[in-house]
C-alpha positions in Angstrom: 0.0 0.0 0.0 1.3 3.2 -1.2 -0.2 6.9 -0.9 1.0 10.5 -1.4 -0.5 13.3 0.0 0.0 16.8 -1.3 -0.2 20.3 0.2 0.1 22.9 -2.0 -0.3 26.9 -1.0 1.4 30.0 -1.1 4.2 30.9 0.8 2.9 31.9 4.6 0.0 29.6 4.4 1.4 27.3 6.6 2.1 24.6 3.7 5.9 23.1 5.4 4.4 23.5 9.1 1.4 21.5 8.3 3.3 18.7 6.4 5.7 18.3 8.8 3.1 18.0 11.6 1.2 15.2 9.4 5.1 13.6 8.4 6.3 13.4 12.1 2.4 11.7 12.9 2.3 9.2 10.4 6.1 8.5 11.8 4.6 8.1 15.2 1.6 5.3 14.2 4.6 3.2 12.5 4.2 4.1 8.6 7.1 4.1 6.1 7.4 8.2 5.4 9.1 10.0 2.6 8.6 14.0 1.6 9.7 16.0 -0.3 8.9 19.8 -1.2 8.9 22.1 -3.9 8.8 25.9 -3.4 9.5 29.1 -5.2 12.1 31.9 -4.1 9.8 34.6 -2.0 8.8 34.8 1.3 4.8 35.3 0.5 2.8 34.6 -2.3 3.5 32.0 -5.2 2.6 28.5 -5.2 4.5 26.0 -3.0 4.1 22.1 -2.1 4.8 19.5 0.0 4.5 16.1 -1.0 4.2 13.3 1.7 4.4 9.6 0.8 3.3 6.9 3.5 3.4 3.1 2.6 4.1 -0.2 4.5 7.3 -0.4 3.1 10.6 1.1 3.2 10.8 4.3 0.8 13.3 6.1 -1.1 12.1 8.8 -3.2 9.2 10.9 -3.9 6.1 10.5 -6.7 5.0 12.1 -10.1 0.8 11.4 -9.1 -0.7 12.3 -6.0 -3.5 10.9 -4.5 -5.1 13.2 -2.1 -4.3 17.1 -2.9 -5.1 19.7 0.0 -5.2 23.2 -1.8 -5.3 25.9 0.2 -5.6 28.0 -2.5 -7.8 28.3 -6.4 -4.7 28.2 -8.0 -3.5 25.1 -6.1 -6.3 23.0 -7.7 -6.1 24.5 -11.5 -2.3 23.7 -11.6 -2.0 20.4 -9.9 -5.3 18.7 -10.6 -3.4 17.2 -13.6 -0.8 15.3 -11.3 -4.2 14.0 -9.1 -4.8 10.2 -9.6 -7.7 8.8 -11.2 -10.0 8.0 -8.0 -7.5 10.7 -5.8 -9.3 13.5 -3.5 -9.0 17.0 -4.0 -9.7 19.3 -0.8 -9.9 22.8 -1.1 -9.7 25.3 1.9 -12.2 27.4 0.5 -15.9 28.4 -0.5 -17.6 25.5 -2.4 -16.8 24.6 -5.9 -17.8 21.2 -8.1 -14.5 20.1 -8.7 -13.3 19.5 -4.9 -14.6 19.5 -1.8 -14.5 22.5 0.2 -13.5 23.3 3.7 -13.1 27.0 4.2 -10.2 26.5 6.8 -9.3 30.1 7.9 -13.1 29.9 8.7 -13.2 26.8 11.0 -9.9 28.3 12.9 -11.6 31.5 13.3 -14.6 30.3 14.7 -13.3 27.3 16.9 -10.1 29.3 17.9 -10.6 32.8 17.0 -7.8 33.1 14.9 -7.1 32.2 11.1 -3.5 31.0 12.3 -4.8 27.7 12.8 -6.5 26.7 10.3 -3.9 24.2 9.0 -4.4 22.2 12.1 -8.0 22.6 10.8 -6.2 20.9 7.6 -4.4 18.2 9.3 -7.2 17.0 11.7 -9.3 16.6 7.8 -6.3 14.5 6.3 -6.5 12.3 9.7 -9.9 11.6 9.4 -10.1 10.9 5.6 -7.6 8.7 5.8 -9.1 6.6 8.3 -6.6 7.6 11.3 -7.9 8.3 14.6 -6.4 11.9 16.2 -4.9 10.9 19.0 -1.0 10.5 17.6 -1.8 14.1 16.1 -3.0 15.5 19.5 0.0 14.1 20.8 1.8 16.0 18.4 0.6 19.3 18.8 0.8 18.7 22.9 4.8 18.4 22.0 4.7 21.2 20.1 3.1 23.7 21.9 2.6 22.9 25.6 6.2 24.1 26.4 6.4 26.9 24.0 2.7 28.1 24.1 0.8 26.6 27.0 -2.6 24.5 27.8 -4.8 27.1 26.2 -2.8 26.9 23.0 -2.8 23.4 22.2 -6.1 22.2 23.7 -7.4 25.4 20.8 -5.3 23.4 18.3 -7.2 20.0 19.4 -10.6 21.6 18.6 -9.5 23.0 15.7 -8.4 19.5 14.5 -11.4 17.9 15.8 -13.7 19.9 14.0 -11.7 19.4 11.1 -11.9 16.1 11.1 -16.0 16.0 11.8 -16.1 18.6 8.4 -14.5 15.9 6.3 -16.2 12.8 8.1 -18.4 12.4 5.1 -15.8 11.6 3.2 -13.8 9.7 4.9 -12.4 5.5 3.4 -12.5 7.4 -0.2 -8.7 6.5 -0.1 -7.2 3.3 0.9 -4.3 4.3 3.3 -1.6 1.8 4.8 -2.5 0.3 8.0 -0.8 2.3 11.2 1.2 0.0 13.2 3.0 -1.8 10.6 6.6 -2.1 12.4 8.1 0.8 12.2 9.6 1.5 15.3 8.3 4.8 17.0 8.5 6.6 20.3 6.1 7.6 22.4 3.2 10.2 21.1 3.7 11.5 24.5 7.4 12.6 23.9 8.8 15.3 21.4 9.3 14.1 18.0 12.6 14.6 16.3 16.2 13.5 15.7 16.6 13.0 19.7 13.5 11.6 20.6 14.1 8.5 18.7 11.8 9.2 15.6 13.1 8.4 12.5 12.0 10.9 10.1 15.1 13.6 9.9 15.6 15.6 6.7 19.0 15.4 4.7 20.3 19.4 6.7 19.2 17.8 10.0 21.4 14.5 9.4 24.2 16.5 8.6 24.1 18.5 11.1 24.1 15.8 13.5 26.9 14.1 12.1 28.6 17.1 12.5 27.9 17.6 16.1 28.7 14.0 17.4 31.7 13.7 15.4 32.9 16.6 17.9 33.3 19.9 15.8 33.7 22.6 17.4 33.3 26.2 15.3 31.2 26.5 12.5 30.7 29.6 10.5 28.9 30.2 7.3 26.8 33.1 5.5 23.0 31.6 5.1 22.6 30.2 1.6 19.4 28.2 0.4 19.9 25.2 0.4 22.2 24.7 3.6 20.7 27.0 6.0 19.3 24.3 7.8 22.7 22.7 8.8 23.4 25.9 10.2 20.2 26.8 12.1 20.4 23.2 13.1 23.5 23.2 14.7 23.0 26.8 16.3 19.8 25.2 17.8 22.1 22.4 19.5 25.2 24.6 20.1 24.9 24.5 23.7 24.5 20.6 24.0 27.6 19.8 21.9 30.1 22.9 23.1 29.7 24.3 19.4 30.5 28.0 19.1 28.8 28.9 15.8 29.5 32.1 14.1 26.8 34.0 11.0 29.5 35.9 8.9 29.3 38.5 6.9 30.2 37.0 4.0 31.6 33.3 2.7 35.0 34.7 2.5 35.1 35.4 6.1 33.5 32.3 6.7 36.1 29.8 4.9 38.8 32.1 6.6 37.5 31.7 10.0 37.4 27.7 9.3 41.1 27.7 8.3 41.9 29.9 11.7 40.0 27.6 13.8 41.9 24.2 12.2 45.2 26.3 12.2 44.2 26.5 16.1 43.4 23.1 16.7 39.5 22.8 16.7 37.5 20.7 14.2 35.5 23.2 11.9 33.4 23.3 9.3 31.2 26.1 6.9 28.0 25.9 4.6 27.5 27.2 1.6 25.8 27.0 -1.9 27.4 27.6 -5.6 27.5 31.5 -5.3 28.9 31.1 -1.6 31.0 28.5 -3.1 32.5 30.5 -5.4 33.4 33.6 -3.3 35.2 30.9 -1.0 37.2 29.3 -3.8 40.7 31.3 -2.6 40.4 29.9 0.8 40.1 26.7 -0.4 43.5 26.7 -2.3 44.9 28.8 0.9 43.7 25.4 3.1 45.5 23.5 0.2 49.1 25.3 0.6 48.9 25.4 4.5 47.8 21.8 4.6 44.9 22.9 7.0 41.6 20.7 7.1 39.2 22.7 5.7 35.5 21.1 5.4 33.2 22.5 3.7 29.5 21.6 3.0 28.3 22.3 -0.7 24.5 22.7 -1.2 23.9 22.4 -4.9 21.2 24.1 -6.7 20.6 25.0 -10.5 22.6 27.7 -11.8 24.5 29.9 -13.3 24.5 32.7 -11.4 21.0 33.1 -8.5 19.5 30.6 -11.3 17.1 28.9 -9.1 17.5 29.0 -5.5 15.2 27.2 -4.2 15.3 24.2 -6.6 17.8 21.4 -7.1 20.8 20.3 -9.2 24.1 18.3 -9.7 25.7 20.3 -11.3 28.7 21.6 -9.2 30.7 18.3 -9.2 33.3 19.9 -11.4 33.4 23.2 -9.6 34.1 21.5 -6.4 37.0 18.9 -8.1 39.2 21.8 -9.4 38.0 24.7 -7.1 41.0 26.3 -6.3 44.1 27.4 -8.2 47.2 25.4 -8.5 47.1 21.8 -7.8 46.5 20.1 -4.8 44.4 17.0 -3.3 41.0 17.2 -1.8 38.5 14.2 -1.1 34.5 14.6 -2.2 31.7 12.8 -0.9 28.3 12.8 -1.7 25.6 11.3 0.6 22.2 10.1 -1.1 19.8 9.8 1.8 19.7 11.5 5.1 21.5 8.1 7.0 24.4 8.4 4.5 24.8 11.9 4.9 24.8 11.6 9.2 27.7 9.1 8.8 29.4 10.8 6.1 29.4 13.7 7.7 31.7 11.8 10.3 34.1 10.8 7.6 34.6 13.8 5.3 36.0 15.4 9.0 37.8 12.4 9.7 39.2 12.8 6.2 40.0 16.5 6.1 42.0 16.1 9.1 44.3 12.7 9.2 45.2 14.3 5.4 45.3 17.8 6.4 43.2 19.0 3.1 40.1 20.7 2.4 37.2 18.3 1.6 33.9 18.9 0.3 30.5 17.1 1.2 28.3 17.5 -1.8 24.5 18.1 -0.9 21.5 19.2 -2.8 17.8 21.0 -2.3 16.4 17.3 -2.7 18.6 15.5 -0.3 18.7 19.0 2.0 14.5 18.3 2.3 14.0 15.2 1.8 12.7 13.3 5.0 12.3 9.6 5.6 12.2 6.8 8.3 15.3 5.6 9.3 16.8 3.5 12.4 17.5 6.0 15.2 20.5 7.8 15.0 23.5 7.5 17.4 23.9 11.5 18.3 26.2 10.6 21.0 29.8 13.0 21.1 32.2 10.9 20.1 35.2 13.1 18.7 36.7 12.4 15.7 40.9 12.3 16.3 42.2 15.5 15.3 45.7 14.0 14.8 47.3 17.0 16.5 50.0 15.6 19.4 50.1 17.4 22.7 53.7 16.5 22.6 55.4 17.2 19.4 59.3 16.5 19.2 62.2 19.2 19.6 63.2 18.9 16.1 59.5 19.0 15.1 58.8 20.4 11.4 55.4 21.5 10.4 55.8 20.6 6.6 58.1 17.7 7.0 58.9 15.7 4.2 57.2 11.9 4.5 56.4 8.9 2.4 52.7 9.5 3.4 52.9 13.0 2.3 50.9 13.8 5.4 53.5 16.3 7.7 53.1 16.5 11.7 50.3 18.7 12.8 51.3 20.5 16.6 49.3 23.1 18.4 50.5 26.9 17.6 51.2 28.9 21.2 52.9 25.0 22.5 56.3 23.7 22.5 56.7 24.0 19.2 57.0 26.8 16.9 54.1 25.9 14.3 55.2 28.3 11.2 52.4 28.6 7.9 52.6 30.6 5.1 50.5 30.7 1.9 53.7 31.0 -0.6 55.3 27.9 -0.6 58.1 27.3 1.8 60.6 25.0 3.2 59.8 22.0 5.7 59.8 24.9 8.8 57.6 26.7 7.2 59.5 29.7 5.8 58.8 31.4 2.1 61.2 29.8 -0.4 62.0 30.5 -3.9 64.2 27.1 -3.8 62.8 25.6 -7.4 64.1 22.1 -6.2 62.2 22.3 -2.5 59.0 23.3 -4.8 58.8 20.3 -6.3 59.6 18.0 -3.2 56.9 20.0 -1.5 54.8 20.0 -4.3 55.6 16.0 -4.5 54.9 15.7 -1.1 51.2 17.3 -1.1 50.0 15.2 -3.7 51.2 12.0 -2.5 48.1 12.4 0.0 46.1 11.5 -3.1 47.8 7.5 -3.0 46.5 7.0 0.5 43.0 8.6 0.2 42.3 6.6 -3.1 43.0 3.4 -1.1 40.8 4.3 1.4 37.8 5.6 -0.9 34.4 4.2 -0.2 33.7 1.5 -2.8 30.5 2.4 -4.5 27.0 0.4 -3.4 26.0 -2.1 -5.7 22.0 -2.5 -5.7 20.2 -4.8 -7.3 20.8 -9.2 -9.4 24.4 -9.7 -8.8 24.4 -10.9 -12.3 22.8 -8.0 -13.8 24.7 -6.1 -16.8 22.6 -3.1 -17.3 23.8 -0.8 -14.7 22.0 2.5 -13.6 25.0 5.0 -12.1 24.1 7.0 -9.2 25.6 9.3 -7.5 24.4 11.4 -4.3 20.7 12.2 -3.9 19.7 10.3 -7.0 20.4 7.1 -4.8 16.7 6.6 -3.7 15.1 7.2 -7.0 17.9 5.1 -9.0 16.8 2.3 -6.2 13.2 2.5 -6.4 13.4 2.7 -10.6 15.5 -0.6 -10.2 13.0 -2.4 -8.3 10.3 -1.1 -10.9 12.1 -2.4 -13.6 13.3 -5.9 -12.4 9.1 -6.2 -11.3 8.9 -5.9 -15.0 11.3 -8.9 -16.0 14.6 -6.5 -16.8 17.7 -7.9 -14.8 19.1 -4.6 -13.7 21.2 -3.2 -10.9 22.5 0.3 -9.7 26.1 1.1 -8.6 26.1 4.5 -6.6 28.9 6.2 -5.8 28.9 8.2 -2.0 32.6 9.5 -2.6 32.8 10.6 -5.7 36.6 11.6 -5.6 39.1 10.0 -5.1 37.6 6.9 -6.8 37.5 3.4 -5.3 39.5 0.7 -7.3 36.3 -1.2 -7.0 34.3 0.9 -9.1 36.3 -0.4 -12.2 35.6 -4.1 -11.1 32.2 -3.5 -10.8 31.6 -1.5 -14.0 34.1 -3.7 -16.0 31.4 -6.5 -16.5 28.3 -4.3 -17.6 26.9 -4.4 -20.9 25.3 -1.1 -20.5 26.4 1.6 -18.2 23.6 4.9 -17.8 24.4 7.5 -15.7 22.1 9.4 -14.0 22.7 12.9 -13.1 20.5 16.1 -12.1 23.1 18.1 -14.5 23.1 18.5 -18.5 26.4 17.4 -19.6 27.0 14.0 -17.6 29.5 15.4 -15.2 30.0 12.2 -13.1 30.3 10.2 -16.3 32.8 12.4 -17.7 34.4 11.9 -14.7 34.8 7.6 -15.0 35.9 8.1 -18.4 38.7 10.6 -17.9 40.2 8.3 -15.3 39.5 5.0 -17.3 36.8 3.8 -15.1 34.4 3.3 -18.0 34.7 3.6 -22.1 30.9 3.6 -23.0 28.4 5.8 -20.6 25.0 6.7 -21.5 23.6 9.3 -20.0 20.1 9.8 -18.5 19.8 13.7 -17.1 17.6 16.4 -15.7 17.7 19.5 -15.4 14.4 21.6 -14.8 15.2 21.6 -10.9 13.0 19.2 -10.0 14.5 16.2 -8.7 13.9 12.5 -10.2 11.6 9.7 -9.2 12.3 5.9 -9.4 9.1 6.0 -12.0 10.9 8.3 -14.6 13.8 7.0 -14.2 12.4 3.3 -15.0 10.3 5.3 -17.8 13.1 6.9 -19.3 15.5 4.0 -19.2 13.2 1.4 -20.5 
């Protein structure tokens, strides 16, 4: 059993507060949840959406149809009616018309509550009731909430509110079929708060990384807010406090990367935020991390561009940018998680990474994966610090850029025993500025080398799908869930075919070349125009022969297009 509900309203309507009540109480009766939203750039007005999918099975990606559309607005219904099911339910929150049915909302919260403000509780406590829930696990909800924040009066105002709802659309309620509650997904109590700590499942991508950062022990984060990784930073100045975190809004993504470099010359695990613009006003300080060997991560929220392009929507297409940001040449390690459990553990490794090679690495997100929200087991968001291999006790003849078969020099804290000497020209093994032509190229020698040891420690890519499969779907990043979901679509239809995808996308694993080297057909799918990934295997020999499969309106994919498309 598989259903997805759509909420669809201007900006300021209450469209992402209402779906993430409903999301977090389907969570809590046990039901497989995924969402996913699509909005425009502007604080008020335009037309925005949130799409949650419940099932009684584990999900992955979101769904071209919908089968039960709440507009609270005309426009709402005229645009989206065409992605409504046959059979599917269209409630509008409004005066009657004959192609929905109406339930003036704002009216309902105005006369049960007095105010319009809640009229999407109004909303909610209809979806509940069509759908055949009771209203408890959403009273439950809005009692963790509000109680705290707002008091008895306010959420006992809410309950009406969604009890009359739910009486307005009683009528019509077991027109849908929804997935039993209860189906054995684990959930906490209704009585306790929903989220990351609580135990519940359902985290978006920003949250996940976020908390990866946090338990994996970093310590100053700085950034300029930047749709679409805001919500790593807001997250993480929301739990500052719990995880000694000092986090820092600067006034621009210069600043930022520099501060980032300051805190890792100092010692402390750091980490920005940013997205392509950001990115690219950042670029110098990622080559300044390069010459003073500093670990510099940085998280990259992808969206379409050029330019502003479109902020609020999604995109692969900055794989390239990140590779060679940065003049000169010098390593850095990429990863790019596809669902929000991938990116709470990568998170872990890309700092791990930056600092036992003392480089800059980049953790690739998107809008989609930034969004996205789905169950998962509960997440481990115990502190448990990374090494920041940094010795308290360096020796006497200590170099900071000494010369070593690794590549990777002694790191010692600056203000201890040892004098700790950087410089952005390059230099000597002490650290002083030299024009020595021969010491360039051992130093240069010696930077790159890093490259030998963080290529035999790359993830291997995930194999999905018939170990004797020879049409193989390339992934990469947030395309994981749909390139799994169109794989179990098309081997339903009789087609033997698997998907490899790649959560480090550089250095790449020796094992991708094994894998790849026995496919008959290879199709990558990217949200970019140009096949950047695929570019990518060929220029290093992975692969000879790469079709690609790409999109590029901003929207991401689903595991039906893909399957569609491929086929």
């Amino acid at each position: 059993m598989d259903l997805n509900l759509r909420i669809a309203g201007a900006a300021g309507q209450g469209v992402e507060t209402m779906g993430e009540l409903l999301t977090d109480t389907f969570a809590s009766l046990g039901l497989h949840v995924f969402t996913t939203q699509t909005y425009m750039s502007r604080i008020r007005g335009g037309l925005n959406w949130f799409d949650i999918r419940i099932a009684d099975r584990a999900l992955f990606a979101g769904r071209e149809r919908v089968d039960l559309l709440v507009a609270l607005l005309p426009e709402a219904v005229e645009l989206l009616r065409k992605d409504v099911v046959e059979g599917g339910v269209v409630v509008f929150g409004g005066t009657a018309r004959e192609d929905a049915i109406a339930i003036d909302f704002e009216a309902v919260a105005k006369e049960v509550a007095g105010s319009a403000v809640m009229s999407n509780t109004v909303a909610a406590g209809a979806v509940m009731a069509m759908l055949g829930y009771g209203l408890e696990p959403l009273f439950a909800r809005l009692e963790a909430i509000f109680l705290g924040k707002k008091g008895r009066e306010v959420v006992e105002a809410n309950v009406r509110c969604a009890q009359r709802g739910a009486e307005l659309a009683g009528p019509h309620a077991g027109r849908l079929r929804a997935p039993e509650a209860g189906i054995g997904v684990p959930a906490p109590s209704p009585s306790l708060p929903l989220g990351v700590r609580a135990g519940l499942q359902a985290i978006s991508g920003n949250e996940a990384i976020a908390y990866g950062l946090a338990a994996a022990g970093v310590k100053f984060v700085a950034a300029y807010p930047m749709t679409p990784s805001t919500g790593i930073f807001s997250t993480l100045a929301g739990i500052h406090e719990e995880y000694g975190i000092l986090v820092e809004q600067a006034e621009d993504e210069i600043a930022a990367i520099n501060m980032v470099i300051g805190a890792t010359y100092a010692g402390a695990p750091a980490a920005c935020m940013t997205s392509g613009g950001g990115f690219a006003l950042m670029v110098e300080g990622v080559a300044l991390a390069g010459m003073l060997e500093l670990p510099a991560l940085i998280v990259l929220g992808q969206r379409p561009g050029p330019a502003t392009g479109l902020p609020t929507r999604t995109a692969q297409q900055e794989l390239r940018f990140a590779l060679h940001a940065g003049h000169g040449e010098f390593p850095k390690a990429l990863y790019a998680p596809g669902t929000p459990e991938q990116a709470f553990a990568l998170a872990r490794v890309a700092l791990e990474t930056a600092h036992k090679y003392q480089t800059p690495v980049i953790l690739l997100s998107d809008q989609f994966l930034a969004d996205m929200r789905k169950n998962m087991t509960p997440l481990d968001t115990t502190l448990r610090p990374i090494d920041r291999h940094v010795p308290l006790d360096p020796p006497e003849d200590y170099l900071r850029y000494a010369i070593t078969e690794s590549g990777v020099s002694p790191r010692a804290l600056p203000g201890g025993p040892a004098l700790v000497v950087v410089d952005s020209d390059e230099h000597t093994e002490d650290g002083h500025i030299t024009e020595d032509l021969a010491a360039r190229v051992r130093m240069q020698d010696k930077r790159m080398r890093k490259l030998e040891g963080m290529r035999a420690e790359a993830l291997p890519p995930e194999w999905y799908g018939p170990a004797e499969a020879r049409d193989v779907l390339v992934c990469w990043g947030s395309t994981y869930g749909p390139g799994r979901e169109a794989v179990d679509l098309l081997n339903a239809s009789g087609r033997a075919v698997a998907m490899l995808h790649f959560s480090q996308v550089w250095p790449i694993s020796e094992r991708a070349q094994e894998l790849l080297g026995r496919a008959e057909r290879v199709t990558s799918v990217e949200c970019n125009q140009t096949g950047q990934f695929a570019g990518l295997l060929k220029e290093i020999g992975v692969v000879r022969e790469c079709a690609l499969l790409t999109k590029y309106d901003g929207l991401p994919f689903t595991g039906e297009e893909i399957a569609r498309r491929w086929a």
